[in-house]
TIPA-516348 format. One record per residue (C-alpha): residue number from 1; chain; x, y, z; residue in three letters. Coordinates in steps of 0.25 Angstrom, whole numbers, plus 5000, padded with zeros to 4 digits. Example, Ala and Ser with C-alpha at 12.3 -4.5 7.8 and 13.67 -1.06 7.14 Angstrom:
# TIPA-516348
+-----+------+------+------+------+------+
: pos : unit :    X :    Y :    Z : code :
+-----+------+------+------+------+------+
:   1 :    A : 5049 : 4982 : 5031 :  ala :
:   2 :    A : 5055 : 4996 : 5029 :  ser :
+-----+------+------+------+------+------+
***
This chain:
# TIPA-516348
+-----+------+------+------+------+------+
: pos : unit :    X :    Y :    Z : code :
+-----+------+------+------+------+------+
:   1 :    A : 5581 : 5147 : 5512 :  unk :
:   2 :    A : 5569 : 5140 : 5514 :  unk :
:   3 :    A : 5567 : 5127 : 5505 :  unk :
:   4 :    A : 5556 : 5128 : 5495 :  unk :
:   5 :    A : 5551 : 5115 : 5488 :  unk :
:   6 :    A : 5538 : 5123 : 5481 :  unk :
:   7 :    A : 5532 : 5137 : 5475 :  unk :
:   8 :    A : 5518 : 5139 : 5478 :  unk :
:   9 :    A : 5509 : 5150 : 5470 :  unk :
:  10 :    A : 5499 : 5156 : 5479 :  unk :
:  11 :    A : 5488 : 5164 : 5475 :  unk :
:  12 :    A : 5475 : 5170 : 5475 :  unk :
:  13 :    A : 5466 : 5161 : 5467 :  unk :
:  14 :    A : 5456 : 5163 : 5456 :  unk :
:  15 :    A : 5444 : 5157 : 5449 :  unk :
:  16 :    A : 5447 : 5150 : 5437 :  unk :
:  17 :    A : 5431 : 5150 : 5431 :  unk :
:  18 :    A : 5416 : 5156 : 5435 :  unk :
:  19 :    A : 5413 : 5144 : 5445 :  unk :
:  20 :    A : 5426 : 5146 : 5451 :  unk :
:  21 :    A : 5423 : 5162 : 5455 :  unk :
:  22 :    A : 5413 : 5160 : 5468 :  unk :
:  23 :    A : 5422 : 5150 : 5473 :  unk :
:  24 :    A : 5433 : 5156 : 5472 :  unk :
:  25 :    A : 5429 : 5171 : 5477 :  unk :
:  26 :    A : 5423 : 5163 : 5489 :  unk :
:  27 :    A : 5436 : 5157 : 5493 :  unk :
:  28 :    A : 5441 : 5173 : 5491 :  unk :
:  29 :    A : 5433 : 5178 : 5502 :  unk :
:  30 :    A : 5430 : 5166 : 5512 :  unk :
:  31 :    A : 5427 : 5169 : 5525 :  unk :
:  32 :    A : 5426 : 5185 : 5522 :  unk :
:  33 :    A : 5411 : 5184 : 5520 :  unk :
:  34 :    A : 5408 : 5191 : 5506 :  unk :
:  35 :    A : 5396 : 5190 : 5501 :  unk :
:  36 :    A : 5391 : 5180 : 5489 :  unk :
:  37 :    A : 5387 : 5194 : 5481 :  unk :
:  38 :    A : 5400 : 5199 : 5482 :  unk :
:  39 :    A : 5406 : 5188 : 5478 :  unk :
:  40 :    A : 5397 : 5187 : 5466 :  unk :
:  41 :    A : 5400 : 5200 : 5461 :  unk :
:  42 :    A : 5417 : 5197 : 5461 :  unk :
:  43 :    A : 5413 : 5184 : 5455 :  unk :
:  44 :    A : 5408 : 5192 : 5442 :  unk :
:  45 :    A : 5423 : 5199 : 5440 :  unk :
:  46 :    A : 5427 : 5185 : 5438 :  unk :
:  47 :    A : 5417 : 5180 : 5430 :  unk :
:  48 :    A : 5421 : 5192 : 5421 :  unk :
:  49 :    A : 5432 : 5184 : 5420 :  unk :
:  50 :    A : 5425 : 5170 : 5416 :  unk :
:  51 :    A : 5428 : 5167 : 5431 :  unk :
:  52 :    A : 5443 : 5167 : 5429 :  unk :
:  53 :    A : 5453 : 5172 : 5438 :  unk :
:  54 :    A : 5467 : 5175 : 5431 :  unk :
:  55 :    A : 5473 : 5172 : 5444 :  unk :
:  56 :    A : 5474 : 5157 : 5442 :  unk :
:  57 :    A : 5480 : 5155 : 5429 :  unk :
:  58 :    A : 5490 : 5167 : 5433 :  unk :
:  59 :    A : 5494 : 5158 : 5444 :  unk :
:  60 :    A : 5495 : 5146 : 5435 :  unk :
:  61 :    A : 5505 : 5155 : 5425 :  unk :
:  62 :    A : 5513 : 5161 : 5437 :  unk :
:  63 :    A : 5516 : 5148 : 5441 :  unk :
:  64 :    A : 5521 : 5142 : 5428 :  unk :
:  65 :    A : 5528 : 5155 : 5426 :  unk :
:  66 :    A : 5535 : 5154 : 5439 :  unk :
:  67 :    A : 5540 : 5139 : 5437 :  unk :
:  68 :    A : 5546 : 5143 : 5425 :  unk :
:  69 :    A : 5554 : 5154 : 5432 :  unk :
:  70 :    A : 5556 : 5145 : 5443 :  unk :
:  71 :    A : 5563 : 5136 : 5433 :  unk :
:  72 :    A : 5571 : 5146 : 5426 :  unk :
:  73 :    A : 5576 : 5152 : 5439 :  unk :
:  74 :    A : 5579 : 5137 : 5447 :  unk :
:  75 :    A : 5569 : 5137 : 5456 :  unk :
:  76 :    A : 5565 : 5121 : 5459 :  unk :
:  77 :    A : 5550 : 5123 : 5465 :  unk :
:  78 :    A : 5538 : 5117 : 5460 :  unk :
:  79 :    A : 5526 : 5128 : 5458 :  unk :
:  80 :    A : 5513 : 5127 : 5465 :  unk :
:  81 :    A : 5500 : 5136 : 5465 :  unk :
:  82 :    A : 5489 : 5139 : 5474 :  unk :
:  83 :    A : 5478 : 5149 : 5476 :  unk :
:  84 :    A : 5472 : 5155 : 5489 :  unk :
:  85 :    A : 5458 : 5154 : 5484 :  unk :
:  86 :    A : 5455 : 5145 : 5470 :  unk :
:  87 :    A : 5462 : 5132 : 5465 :  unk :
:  88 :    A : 5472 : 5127 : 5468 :  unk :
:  89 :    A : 5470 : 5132 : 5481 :  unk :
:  90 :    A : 5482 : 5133 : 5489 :  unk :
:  91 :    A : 5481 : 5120 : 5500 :  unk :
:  92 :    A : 5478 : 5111 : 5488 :  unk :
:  93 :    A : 5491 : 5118 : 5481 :  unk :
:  94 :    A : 5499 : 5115 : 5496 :  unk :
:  95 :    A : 5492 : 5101 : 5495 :  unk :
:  96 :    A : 5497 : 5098 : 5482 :  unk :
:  97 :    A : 5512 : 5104 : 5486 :  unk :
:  98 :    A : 5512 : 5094 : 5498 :  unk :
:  99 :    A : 5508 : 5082 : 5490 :  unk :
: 100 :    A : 5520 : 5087 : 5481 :  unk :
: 101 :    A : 5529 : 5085 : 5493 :  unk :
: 102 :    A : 5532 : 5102 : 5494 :  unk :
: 103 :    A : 5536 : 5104 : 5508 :  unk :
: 104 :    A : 5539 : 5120 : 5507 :  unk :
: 105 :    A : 5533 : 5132 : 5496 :  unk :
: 106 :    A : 5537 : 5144 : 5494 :  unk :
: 107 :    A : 5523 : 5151 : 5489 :  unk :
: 108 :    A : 5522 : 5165 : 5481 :  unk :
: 109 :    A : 5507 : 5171 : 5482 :  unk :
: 110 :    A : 5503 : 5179 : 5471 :  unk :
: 111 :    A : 5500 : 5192 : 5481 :  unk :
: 112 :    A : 5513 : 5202 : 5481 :  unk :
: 113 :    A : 5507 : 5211 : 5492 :  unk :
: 114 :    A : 5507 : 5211 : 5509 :  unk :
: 115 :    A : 5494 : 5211 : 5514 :  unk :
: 116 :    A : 5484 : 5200 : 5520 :  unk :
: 117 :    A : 5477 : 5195 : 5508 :  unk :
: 118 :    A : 5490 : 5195 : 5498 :  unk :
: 119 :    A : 5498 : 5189 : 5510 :  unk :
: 120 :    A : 5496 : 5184 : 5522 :  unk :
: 121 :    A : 5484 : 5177 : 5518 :  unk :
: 122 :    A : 5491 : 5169 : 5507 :  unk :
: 123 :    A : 5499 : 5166 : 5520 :  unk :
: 124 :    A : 5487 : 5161 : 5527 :  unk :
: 125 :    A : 5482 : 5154 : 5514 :  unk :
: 126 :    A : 5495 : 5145 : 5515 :  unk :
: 127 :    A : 5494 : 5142 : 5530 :  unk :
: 128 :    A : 5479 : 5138 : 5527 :  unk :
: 129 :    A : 5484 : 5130 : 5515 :  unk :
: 130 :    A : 5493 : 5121 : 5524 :  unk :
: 131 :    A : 5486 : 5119 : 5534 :  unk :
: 132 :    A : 5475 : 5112 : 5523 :  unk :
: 133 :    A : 5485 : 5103 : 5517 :  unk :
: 134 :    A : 5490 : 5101 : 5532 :  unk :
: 135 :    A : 5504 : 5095 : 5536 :  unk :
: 136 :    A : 5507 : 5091 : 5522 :  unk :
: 137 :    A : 5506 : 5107 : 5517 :  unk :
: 138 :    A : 5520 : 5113 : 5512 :  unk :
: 139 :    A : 5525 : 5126 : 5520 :  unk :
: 140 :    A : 5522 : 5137 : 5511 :  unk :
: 141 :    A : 5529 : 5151 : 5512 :  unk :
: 142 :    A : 5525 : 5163 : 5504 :  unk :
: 143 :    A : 5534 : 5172 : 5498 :  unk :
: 144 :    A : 5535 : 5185 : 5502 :  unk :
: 145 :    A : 5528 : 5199 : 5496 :  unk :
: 146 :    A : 5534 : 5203 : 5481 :  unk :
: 147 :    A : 5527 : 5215 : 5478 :  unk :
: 148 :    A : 5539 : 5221 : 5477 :  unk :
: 149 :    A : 5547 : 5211 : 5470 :  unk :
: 150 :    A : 5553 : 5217 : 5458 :  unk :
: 151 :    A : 5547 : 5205 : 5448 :  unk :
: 152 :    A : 5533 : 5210 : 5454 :  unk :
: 153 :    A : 5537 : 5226 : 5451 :  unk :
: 154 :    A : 5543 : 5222 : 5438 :  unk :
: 155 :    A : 5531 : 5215 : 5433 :  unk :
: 156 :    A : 5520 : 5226 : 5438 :  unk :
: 157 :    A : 5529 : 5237 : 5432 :  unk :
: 158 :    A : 5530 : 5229 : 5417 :  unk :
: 159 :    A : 5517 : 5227 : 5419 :  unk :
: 160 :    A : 5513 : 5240 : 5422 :  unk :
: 161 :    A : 5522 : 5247 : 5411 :  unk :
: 162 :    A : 5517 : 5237 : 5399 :  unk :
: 163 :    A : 5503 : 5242 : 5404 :  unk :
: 164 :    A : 5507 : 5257 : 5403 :  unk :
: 165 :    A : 5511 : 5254 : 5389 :  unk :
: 166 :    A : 5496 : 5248 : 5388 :  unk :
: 167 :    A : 5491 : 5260 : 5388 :  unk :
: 168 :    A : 5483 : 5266 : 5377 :  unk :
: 169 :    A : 5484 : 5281 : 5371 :  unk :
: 170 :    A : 5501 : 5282 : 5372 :  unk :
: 171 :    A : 5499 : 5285 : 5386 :  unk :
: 172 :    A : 5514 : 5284 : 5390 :  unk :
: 173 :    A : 5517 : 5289 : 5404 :  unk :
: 174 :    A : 5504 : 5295 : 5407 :  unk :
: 175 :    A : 5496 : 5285 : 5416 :  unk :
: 176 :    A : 5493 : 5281 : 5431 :  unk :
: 177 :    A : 5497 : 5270 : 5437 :  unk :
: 178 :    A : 5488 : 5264 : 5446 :  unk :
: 179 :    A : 5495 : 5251 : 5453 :  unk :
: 180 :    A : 5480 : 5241 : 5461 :  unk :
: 181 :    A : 5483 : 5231 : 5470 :  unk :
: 182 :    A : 5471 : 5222 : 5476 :  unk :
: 183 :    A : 5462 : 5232 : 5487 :  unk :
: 184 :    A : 5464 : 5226 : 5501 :  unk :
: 185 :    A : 5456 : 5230 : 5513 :  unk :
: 186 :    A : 5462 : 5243 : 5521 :  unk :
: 187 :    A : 5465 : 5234 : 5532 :  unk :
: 188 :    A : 5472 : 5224 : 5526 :  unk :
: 189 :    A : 5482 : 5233 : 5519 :  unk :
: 190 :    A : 5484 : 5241 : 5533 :  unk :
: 191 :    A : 5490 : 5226 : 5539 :  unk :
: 192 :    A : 5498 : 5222 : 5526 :  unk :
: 193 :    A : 5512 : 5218 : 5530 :  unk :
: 194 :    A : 5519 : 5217 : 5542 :  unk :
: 195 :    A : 5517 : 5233 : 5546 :  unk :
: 196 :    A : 5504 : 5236 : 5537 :  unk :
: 197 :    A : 5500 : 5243 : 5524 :  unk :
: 198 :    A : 5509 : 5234 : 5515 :  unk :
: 199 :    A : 5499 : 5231 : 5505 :  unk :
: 200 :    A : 5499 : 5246 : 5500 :  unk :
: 201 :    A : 5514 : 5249 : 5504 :  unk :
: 202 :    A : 5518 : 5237 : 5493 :  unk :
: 203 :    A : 5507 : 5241 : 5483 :  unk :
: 204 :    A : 5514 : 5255 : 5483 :  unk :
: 205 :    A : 5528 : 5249 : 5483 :  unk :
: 206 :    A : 5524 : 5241 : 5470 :  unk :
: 207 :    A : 5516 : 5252 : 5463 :  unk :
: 208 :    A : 5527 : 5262 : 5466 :  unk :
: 209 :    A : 5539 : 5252 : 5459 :  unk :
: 210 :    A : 5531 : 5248 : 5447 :  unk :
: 211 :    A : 5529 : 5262 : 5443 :  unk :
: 212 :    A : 5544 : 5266 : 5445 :  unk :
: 213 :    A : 5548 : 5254 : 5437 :  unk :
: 214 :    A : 5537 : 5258 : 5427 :  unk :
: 215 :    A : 5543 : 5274 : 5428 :  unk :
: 216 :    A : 5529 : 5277 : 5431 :  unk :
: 217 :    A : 5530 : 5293 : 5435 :  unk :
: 218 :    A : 5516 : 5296 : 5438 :  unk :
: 219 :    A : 5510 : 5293 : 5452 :  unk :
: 220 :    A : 5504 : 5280 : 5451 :  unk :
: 221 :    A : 5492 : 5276 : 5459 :  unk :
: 222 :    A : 5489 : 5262 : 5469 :  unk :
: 223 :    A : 5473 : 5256 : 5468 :  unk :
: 224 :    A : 5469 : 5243 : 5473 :  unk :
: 225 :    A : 5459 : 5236 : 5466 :  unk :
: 226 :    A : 5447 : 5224 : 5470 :  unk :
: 227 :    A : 5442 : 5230 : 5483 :  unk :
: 228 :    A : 5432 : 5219 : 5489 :  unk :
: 229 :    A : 5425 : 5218 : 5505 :  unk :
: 230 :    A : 5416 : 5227 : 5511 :  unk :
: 231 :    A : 5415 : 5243 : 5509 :  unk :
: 232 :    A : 5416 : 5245 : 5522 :  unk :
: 233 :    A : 5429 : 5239 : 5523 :  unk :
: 234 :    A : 5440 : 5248 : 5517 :  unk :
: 235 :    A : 5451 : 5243 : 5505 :  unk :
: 236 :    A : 5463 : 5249 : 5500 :  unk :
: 237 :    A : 5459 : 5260 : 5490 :  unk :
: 238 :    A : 5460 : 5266 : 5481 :  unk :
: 239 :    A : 5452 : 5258 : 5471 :  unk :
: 240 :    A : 5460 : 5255 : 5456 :  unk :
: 241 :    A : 5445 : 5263 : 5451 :  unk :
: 242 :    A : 5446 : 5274 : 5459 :  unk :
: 243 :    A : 5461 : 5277 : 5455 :  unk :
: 244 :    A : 5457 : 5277 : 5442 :  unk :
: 245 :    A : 5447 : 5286 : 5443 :  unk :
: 246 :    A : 5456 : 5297 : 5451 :  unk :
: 247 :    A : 5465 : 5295 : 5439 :  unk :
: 248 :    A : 5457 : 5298 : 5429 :  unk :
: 249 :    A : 5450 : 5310 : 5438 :  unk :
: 250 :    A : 5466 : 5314 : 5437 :  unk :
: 251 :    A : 5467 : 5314 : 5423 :  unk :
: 252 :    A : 5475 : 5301 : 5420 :  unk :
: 253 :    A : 5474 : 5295 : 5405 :  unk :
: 254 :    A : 5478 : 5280 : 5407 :  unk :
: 255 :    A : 5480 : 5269 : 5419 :  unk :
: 256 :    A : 5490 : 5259 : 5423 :  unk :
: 257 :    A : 5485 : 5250 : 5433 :  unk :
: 258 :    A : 5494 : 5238 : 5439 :  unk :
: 259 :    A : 5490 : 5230 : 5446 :  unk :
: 260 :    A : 5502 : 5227 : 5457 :  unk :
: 261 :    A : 5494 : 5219 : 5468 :  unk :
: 262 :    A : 5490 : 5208 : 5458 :  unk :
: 263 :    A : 5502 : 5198 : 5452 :  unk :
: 264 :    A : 5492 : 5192 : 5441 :  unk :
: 265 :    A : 5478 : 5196 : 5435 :  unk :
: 266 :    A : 5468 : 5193 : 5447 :  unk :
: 267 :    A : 5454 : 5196 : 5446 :  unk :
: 268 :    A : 5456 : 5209 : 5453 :  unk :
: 269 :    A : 5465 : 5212 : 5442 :  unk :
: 270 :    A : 5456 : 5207 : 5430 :  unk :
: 271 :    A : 5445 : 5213 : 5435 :  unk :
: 272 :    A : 5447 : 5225 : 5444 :  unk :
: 273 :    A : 5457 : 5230 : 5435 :  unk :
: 274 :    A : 5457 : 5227 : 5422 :  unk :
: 275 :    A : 5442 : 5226 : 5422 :  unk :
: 276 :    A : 5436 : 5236 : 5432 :  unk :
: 277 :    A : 5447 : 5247 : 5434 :  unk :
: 278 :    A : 5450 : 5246 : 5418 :  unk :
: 279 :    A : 5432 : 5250 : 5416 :  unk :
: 280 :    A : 5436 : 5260 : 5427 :  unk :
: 281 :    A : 5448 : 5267 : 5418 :  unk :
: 282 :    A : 5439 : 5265 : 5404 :  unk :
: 283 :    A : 5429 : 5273 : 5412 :  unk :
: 284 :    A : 5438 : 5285 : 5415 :  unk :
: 285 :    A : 5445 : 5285 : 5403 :  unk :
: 286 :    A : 5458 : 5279 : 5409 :  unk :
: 287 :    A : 5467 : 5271 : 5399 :  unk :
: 288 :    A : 5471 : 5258 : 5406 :  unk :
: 289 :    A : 5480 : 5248 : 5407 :  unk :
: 290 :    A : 5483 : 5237 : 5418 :  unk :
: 291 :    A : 5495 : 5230 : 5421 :  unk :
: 292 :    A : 5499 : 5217 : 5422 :  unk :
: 293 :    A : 5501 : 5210 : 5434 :  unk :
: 294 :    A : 5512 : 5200 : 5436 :  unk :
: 295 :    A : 5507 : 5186 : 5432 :  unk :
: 296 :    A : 5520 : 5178 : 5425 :  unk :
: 297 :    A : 5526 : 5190 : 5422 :  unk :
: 298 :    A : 5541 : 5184 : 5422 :  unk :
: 299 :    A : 5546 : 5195 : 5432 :  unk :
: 300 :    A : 5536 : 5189 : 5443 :  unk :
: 301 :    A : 5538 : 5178 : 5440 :  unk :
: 302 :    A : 5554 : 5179 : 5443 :  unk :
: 303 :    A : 5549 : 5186 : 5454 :  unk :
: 304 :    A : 5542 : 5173 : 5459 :  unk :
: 305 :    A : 5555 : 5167 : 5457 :  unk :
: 306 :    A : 5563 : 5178 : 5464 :  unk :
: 307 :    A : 5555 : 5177 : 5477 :  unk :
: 308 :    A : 5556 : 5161 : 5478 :  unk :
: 309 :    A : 5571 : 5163 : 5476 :  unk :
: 310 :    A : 5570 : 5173 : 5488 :  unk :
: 311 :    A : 5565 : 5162 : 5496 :  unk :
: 312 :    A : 5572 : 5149 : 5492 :  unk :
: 313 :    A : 5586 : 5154 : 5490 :  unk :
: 314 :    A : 5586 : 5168 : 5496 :  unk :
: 315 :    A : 5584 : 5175 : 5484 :  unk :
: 316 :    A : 5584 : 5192 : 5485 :  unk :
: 317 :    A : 5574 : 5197 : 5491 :  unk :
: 318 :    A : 5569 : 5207 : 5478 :  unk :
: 319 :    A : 5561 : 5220 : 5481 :  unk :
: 320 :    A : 5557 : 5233 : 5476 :  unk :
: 321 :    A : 5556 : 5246 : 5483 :  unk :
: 322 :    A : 5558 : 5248 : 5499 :  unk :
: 323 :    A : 5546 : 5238 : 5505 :  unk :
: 324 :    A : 5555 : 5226 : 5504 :  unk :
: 325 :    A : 5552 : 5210 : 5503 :  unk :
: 326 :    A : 5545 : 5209 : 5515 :  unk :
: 327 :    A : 5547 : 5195 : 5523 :  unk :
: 328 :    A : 5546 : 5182 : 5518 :  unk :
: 329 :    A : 5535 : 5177 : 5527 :  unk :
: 330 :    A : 5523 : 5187 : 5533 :  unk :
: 331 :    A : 5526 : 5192 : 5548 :  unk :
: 332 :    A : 5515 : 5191 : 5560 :  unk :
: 333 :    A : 5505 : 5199 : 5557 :  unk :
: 334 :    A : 5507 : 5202 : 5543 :  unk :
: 335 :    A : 5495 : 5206 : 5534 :  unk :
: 336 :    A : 5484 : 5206 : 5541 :  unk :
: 337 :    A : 5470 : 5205 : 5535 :  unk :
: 338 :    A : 5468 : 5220 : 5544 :  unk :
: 339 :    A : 5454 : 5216 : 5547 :  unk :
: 340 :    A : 5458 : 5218 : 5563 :  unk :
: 341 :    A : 5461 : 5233 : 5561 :  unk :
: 342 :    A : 5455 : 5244 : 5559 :  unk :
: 343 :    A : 5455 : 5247 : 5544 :  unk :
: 344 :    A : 5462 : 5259 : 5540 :  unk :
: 345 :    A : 5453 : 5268 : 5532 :  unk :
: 346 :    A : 5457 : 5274 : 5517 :  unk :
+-----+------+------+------+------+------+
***
């Protein structure tokens, strides 16, 4: 097994008050040429929200949370953090870890999924990181996919049962499940993994375990959520909207949506969901109730544990249904962004 000598949280990022929003949503969307309005109109979800993301102090929580399990479970590494696009930005958190005399990190992203933006880029993020610190940068390897973990299933599905207990009117069994992921451009789902179409294939794999594990006997139902880029450019679909409006065409009662692409309450989560798809179901007459993401639930936070254990001292390799770990390091042409073919049309 490799040696270790740090752990290293990576993630998204998140504005932390109102002056921090522009800034931030301009280092979101460097180099992809969106427009100041647009930018403005995202701007105002967050200032919904006094400017505040979740995403940060979640990460300060996962962390604590995972060097108390560290602790309890013998793992000797100190715990680092650093964030793609907001303080502490990653290379300052890889310029601290060198001053610190870490040679080698083992880093866990908070993205369970295969595709360009929830993987290889957080790959390229690294790389760029390093070379900005220069010789003195720690190596960095990233631990594998875990959307199939079973902390990450066992989580979603308590989640998802406590918020079908939620439910007003004694509805019992009688709802729809609807599982949301974050939207990703057509093309970028197409080239996700090493042989495409990964992103989907594990969305389905999760929603398909949680509602076993919940007993859920009703057809359940996948949506994507916070679509953004041009109309002219197609996105994975359908919208978590639309689906409830089919429902309620269909003549359901009540929703359980759980949200299996986010492992804490982003934006897309606080907003999208429990904002915009909630008006969406008080419209149509739809009872409501979303679930819990992970966040310091102690079942991933074990996970965490389990998967630096993997790595360290050959731990088992843990996994649910028939897709597998995956490897531990992302093959030649893995996760493409799919801007170089042809999107496929849906």
């Amino acid at each position: 097994m490799a040696p270790y000598d740090a752990f290293l949280l990576i993630s998204f990022g998140g504005p932390e008050g109102p002056a921090d929003v522009i800034p931030f949503l301009q280092n979101v969307t460097a180099g992809r040429g969106v427009p100041a309005e647009r930018l403005e109109q995202v701007a105002e979800h967050y200032y919904s929200f006094s400017g505040v993301s979740p995403i940060n102090q979640q990460c300060r929580d996962l962390l604590a949370a995972v060097e108390k399990d560290f602790a309890a479970r013998g793992v000797a590494m100190p715990v680092y953090w650093g964030n793609r696009n907001w303080d502490p930005y990653l290379a300052d958190t890889l310029a601290r870890m060198a001053d610190d005399g870490v040679r080698h990190a083992l880093a866990f992203v908070t993205s369970a999924y295969s595709s360009f933006s929830s993987c290889r880029q957080y790959v390229g993020d690294i790389e760029a990181a390093r070379r900005q610190v220069g010789d003195s940068a720690p190596r960095v390897d990233k631990i594998r996919q875990y959307f199939n973990h079973p902390g990450y299933i066992a989580s979603f599905a308590a989640a998802a049962a406590d918020a079908a207990r939620s439910l007003p009117g004694g509805t019992g069994e009688a709802f729809d499940l609807i599982f949301t992921a974050h939207s990703i451009p057509v093309g970028m789902a197409a080239a996700s993994g090493p042989a495409g179409g990964a992103y989907e294939a594990q969305l389905a794999e999760v929603a398909a375990l949680v509602a076993a594990e919940i007993g859920h006997r009703r057809p359940w139902r996948l949506a994507y959520s916070s679509r953004s880029g041009p109309p002219s450019q197609p996105w994975l679909e359908p919208d978590i909207n639309d689906v409830l409006t089919d429902l309620a065409a269909a003549g359901s009662h009540a929703v359980v949506v759980v949200p299996i692409g986010f492992v804490s309450d982003h934006m897309e989560v606080k907003f999208d969901l429990d904002v915009e798809a909630a008006q969406t179901a008080d419209r149509l007459g739809l009872r409501f109730a979303r679930a819990a993401t992970p966040g310091t639930d102690p079942r991933f936070v074990s996970m965490i544990t389990d998967l630096v254990l993997e790595r360290t001292e050959g731990g088992p390799a843990m996994a649910l249904g028939s897709l597998g770990t995956g490897p531990d390091s992302c093959p030649a042409g893995c996760c493409g962004t799919g801007q170089s073919r042809r999107p496929e049309s849906r």
